[in-house]
Jmol script that loads the backbone (N, CA, C; Angstrom):
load data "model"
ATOM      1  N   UNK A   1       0.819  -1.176   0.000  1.00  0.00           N
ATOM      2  CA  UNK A   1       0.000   0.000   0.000  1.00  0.00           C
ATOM      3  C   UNK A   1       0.874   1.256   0.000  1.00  0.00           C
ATOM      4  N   UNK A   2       1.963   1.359   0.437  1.00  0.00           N
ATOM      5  CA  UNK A   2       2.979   2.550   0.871  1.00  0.00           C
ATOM      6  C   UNK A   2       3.736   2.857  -0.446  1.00  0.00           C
ATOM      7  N   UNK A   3       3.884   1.755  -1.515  1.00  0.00           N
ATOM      8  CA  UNK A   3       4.007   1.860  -2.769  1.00  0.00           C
ATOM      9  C   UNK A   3       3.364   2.753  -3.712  1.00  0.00           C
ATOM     10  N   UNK A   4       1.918   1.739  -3.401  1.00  0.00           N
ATOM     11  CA  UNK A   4       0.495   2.684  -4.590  1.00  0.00           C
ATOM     12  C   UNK A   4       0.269   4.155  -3.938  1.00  0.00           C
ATOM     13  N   UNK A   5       0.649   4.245  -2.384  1.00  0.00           N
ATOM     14  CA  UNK A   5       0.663   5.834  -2.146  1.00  0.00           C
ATOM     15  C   UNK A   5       1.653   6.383  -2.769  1.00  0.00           C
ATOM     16  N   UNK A   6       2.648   5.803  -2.805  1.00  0.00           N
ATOM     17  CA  UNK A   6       4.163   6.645  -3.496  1.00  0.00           C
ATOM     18  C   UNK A   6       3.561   7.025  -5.027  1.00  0.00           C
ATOM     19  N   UNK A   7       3.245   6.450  -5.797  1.00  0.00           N
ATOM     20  CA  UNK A   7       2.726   6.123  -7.248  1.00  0.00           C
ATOM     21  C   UNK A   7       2.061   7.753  -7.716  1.00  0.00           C
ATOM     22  N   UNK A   8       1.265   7.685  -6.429  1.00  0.00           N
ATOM     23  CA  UNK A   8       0.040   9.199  -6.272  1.00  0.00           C
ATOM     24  C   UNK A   8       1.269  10.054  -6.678  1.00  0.00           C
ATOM     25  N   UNK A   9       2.290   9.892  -6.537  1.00  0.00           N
ATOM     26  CA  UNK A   9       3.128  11.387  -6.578  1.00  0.00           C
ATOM     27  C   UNK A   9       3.771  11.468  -7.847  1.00  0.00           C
ATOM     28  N   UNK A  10       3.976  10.413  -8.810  1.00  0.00           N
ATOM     29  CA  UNK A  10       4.877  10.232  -9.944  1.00  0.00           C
ATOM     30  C   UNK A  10       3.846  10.626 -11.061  1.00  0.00           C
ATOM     31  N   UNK A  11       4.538  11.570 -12.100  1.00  0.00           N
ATOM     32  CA  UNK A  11       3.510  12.007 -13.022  1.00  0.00           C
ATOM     33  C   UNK A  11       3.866  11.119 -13.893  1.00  0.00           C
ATOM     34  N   UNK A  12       2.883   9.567 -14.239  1.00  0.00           N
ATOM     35  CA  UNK A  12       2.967   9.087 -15.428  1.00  0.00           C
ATOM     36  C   UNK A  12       1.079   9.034 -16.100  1.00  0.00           C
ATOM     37  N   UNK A  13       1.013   8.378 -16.980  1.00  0.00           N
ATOM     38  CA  UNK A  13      -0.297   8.174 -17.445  1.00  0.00           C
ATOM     39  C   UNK A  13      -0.978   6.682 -17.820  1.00  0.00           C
ATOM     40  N   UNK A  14       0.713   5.919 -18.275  1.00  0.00           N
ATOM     41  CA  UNK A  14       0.053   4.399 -18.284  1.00  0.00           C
ATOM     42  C   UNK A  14       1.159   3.668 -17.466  1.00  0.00           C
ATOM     43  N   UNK A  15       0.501   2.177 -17.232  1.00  0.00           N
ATOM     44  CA  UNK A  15       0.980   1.295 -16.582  1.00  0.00           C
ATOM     45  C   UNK A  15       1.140   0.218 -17.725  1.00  0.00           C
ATOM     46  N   UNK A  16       2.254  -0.349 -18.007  1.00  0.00           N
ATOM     47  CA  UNK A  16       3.313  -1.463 -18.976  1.00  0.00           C
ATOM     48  C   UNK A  16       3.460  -2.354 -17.919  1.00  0.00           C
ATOM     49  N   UNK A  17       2.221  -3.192 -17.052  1.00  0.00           N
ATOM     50  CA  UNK A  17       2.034  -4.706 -16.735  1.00  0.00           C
ATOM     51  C   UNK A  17       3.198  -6.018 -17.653  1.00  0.00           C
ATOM     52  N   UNK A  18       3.689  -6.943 -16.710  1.00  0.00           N
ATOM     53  CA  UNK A  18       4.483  -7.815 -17.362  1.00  0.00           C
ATOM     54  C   UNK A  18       3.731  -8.477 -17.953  1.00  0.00           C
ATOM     55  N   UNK A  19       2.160  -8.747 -17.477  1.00  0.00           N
ATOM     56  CA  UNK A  19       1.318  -9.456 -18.653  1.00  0.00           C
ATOM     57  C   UNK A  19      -0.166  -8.208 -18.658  1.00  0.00           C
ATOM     58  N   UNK A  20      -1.346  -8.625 -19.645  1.00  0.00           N
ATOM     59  CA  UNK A  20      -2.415  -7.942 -19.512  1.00  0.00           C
ATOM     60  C   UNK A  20      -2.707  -6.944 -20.279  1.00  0.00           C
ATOM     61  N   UNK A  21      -3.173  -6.535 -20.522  1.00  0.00           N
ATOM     62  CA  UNK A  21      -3.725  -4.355 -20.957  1.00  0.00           C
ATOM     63  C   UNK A  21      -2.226  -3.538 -20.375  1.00  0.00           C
ATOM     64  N   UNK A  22      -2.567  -2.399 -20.828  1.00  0.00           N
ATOM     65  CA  UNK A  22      -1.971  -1.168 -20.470  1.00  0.00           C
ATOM     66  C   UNK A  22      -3.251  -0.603 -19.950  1.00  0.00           C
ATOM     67  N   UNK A  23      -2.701  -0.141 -18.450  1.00  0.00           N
ATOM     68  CA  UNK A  23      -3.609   0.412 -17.294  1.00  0.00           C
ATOM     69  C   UNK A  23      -2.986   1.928 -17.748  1.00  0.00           C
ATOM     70  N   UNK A  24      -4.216   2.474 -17.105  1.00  0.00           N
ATOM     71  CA  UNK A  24      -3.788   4.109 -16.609  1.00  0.00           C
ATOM     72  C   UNK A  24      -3.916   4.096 -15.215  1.00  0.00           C
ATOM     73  N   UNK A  25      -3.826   5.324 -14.693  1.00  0.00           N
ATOM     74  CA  UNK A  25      -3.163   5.728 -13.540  1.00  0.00           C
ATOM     75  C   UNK A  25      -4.376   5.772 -12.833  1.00  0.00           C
ATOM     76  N   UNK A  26      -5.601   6.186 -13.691  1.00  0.00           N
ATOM     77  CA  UNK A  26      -6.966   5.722 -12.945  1.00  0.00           C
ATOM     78  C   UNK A  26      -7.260   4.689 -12.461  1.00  0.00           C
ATOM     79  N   UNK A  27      -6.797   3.507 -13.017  1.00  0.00           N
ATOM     80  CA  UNK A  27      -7.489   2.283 -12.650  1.00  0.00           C
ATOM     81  C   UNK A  27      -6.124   1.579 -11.537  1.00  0.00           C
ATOM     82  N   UNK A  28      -4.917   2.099 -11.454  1.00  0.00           N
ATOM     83  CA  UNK A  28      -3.914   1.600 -10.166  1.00  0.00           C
ATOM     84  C   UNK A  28      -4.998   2.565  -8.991  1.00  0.00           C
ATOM     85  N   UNK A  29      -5.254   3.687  -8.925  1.00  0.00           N
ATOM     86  CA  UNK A  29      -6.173   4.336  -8.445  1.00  0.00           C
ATOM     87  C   UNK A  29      -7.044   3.277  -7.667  1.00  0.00           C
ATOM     88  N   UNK A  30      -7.875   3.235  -8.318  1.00  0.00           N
ATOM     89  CA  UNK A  30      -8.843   1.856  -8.419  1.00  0.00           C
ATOM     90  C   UNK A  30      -8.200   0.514  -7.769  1.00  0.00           C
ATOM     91  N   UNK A  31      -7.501   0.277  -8.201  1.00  0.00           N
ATOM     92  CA  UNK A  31      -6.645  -1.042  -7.493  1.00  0.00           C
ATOM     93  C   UNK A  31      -6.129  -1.329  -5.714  1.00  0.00           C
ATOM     94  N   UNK A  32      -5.727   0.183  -5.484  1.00  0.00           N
ATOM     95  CA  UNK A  32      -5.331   0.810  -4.606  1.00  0.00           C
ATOM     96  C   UNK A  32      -6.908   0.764  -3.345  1.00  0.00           C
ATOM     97  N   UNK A  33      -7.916   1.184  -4.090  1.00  0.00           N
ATOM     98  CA  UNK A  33      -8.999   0.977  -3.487  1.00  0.00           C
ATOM     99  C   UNK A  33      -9.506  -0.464  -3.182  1.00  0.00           C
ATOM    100  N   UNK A  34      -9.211  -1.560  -4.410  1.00  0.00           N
ATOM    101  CA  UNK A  34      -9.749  -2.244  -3.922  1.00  0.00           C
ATOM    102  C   UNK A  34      -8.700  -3.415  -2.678  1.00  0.00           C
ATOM    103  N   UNK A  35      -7.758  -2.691  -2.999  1.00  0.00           N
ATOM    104  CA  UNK A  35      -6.420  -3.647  -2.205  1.00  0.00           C
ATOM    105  C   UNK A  35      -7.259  -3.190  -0.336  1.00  0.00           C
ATOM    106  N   UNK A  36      -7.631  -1.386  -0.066  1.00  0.00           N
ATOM    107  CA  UNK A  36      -7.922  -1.258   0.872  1.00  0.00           C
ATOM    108  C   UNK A  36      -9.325  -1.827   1.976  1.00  0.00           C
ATOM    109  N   UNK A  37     -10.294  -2.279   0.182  1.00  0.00           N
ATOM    110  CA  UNK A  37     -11.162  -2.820   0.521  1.00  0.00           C
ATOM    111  C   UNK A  37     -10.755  -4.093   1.401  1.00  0.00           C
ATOM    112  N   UNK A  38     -10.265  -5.502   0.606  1.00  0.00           N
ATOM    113  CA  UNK A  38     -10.309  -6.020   0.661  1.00  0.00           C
ATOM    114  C   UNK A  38      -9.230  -6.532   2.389  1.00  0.00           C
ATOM    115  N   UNK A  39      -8.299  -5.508   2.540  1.00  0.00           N
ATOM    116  CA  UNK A  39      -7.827  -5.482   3.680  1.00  0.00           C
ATOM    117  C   UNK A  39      -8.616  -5.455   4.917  1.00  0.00           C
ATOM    118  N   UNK A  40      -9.231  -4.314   4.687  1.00  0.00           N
ATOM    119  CA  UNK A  40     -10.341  -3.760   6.248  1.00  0.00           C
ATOM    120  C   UNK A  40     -11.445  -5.357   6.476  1.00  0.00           C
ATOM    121  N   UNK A  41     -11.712  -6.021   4.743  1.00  0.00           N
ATOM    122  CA  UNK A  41     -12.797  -6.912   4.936  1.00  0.00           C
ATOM    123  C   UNK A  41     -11.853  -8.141   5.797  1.00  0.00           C
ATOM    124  N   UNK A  42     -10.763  -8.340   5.826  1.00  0.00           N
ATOM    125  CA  UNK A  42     -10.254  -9.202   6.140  1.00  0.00           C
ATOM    126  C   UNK A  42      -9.736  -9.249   7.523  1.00  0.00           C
ATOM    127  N   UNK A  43      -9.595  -8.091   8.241  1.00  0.00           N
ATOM    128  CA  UNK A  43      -9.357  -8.216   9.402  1.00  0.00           C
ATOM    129  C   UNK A  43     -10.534  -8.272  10.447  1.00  0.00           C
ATOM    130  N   UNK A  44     -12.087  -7.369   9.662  1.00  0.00           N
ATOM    131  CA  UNK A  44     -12.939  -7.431  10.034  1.00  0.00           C
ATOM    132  C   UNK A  44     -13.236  -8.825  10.727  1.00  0.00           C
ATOM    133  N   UNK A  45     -13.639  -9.762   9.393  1.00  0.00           N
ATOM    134  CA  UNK A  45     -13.480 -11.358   9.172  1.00  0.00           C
ATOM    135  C   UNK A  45     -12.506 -11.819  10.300  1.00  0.00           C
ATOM    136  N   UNK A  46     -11.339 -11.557  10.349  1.00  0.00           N
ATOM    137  CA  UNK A  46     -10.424 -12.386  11.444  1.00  0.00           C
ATOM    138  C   UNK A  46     -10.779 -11.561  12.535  1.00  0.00           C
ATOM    139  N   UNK A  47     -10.871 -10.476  12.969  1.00  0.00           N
ATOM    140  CA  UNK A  47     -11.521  -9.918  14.160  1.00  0.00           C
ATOM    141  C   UNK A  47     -13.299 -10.756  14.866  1.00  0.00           C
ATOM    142  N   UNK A  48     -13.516 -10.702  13.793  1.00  0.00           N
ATOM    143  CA  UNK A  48     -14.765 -11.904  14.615  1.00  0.00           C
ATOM    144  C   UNK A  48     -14.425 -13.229  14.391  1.00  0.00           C
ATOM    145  N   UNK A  49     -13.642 -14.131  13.946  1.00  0.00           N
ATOM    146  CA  UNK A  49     -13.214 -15.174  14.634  1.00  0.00           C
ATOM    147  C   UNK A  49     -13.248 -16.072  13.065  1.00  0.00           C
ATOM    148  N   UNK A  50     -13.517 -15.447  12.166  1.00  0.00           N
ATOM    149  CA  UNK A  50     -13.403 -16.399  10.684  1.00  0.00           C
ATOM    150  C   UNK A  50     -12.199 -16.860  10.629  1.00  0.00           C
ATOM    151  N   UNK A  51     -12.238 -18.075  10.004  1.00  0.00           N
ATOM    152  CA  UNK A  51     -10.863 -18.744   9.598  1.00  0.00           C
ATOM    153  C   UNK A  51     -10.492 -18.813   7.928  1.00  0.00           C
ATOM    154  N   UNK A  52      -9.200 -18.648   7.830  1.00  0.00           N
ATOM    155  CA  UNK A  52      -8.654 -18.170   6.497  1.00  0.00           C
ATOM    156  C   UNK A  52      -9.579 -19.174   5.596  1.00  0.00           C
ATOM    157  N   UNK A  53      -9.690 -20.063   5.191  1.00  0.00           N
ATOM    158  CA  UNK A  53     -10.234 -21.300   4.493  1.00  0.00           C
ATOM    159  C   UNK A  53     -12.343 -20.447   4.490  1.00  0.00           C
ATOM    160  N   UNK A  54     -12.771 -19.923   5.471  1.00  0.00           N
ATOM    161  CA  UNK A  54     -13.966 -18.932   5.543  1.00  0.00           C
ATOM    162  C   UNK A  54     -13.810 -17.738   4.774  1.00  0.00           C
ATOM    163  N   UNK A  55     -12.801 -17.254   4.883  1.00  0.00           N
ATOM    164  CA  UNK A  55     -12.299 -16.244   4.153  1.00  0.00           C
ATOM    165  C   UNK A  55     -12.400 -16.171   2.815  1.00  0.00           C
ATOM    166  N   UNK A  56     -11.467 -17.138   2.145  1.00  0.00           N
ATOM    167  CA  UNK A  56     -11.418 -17.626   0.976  1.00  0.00           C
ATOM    168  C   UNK A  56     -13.000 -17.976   0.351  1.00  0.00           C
ATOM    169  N   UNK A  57     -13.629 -18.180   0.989  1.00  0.00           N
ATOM    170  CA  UNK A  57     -15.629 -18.514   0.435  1.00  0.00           C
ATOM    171  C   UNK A  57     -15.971 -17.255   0.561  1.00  0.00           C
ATOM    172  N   UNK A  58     -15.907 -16.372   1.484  1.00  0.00           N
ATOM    173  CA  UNK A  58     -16.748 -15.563   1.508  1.00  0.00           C
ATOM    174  C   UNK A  58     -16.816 -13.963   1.061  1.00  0.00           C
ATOM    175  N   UNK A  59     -15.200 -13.742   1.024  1.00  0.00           N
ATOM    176  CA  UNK A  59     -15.195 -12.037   1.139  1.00  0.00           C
ATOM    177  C   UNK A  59     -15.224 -12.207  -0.660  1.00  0.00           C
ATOM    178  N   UNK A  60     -14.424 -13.062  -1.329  1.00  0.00           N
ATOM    179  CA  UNK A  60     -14.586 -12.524  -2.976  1.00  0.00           C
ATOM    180  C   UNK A  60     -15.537 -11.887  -3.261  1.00  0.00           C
ATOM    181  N   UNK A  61     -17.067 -12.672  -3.209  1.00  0.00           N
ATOM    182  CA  UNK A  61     -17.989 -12.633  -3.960  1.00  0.00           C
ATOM    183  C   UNK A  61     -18.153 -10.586  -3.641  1.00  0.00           C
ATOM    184  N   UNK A  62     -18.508 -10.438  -2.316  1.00  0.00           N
ATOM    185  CA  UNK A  62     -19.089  -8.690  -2.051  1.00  0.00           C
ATOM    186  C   UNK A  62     -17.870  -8.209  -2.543  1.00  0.00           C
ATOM    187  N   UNK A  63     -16.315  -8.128  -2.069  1.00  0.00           N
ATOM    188  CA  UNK A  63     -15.666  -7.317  -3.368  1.00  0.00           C
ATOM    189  C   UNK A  63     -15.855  -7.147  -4.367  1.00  0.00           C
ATOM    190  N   UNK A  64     -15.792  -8.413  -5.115  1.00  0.00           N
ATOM    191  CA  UNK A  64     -15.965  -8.010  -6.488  1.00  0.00           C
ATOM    192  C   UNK A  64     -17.140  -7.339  -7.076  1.00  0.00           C
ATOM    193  N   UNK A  65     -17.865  -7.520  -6.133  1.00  0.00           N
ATOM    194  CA  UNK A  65     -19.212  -6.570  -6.884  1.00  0.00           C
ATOM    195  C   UNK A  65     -19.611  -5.081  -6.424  1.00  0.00           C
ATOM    196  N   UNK A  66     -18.665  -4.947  -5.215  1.00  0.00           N
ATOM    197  CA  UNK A  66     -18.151  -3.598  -4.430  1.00  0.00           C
ATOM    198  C   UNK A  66     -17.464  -2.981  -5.592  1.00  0.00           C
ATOM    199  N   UNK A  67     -16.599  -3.479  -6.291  1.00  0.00           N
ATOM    200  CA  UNK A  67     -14.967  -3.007  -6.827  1.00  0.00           C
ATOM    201  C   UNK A  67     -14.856  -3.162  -8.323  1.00  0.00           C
ATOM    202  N   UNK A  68     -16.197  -3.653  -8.813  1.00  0.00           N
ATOM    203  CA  UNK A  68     -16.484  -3.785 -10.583  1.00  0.00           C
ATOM    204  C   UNK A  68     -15.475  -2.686 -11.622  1.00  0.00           C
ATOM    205  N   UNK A  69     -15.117  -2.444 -12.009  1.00  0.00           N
ATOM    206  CA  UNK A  69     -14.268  -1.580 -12.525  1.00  0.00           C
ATOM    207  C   UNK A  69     -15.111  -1.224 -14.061  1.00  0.00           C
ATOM    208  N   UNK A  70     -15.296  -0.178 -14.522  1.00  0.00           N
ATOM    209  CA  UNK A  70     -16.110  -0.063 -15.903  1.00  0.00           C
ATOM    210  C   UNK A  70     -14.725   0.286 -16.727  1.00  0.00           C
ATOM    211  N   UNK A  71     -13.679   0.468 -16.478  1.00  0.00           N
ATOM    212  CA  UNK A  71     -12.638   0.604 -17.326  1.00  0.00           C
ATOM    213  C   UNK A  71     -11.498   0.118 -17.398  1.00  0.00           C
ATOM    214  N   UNK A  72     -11.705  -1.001 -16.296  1.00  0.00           N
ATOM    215  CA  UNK A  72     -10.314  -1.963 -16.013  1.00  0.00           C
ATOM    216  C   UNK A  72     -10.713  -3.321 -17.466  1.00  0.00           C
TER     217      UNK A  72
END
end "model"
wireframe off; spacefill off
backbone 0.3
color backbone group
């Protein structure tokens, strides 16, 4: 995460992935969000007593439909 904050400061416009599309700076943006999502959901989850293997079933599905991307 201390990375994709660093990123915020570098003036580029695309991202040259070792595989995939060429991203823009909007959608690391985006990425960045959903990395934070998916953090808070996970400690939430281990804060009430889920186990990693619970984890793995359950948090995908509401991210991904939290974190849909219309331009990724």
């Amino acid at each position: 995460m201390q990375t994709l904050t660093a990123l915020d400061n570098v003036d580029f416009t695309q991202i040259l992935r070792g595989h995939g599309q060429v991203l823009t700076k909007d959608q690391l943006t985006f990425f960045k969000g959903y990395l934070t999502d998916l953090i808070a959901a996970v400690k939430k989850a281990a804060a009430g007593g889920g186990s990693l293997e619970g984890m793995k079933k359950t948090l995908p599905d509401p991210l991904a439909l939290r974190s849909e991307c219309a331009h990724c």
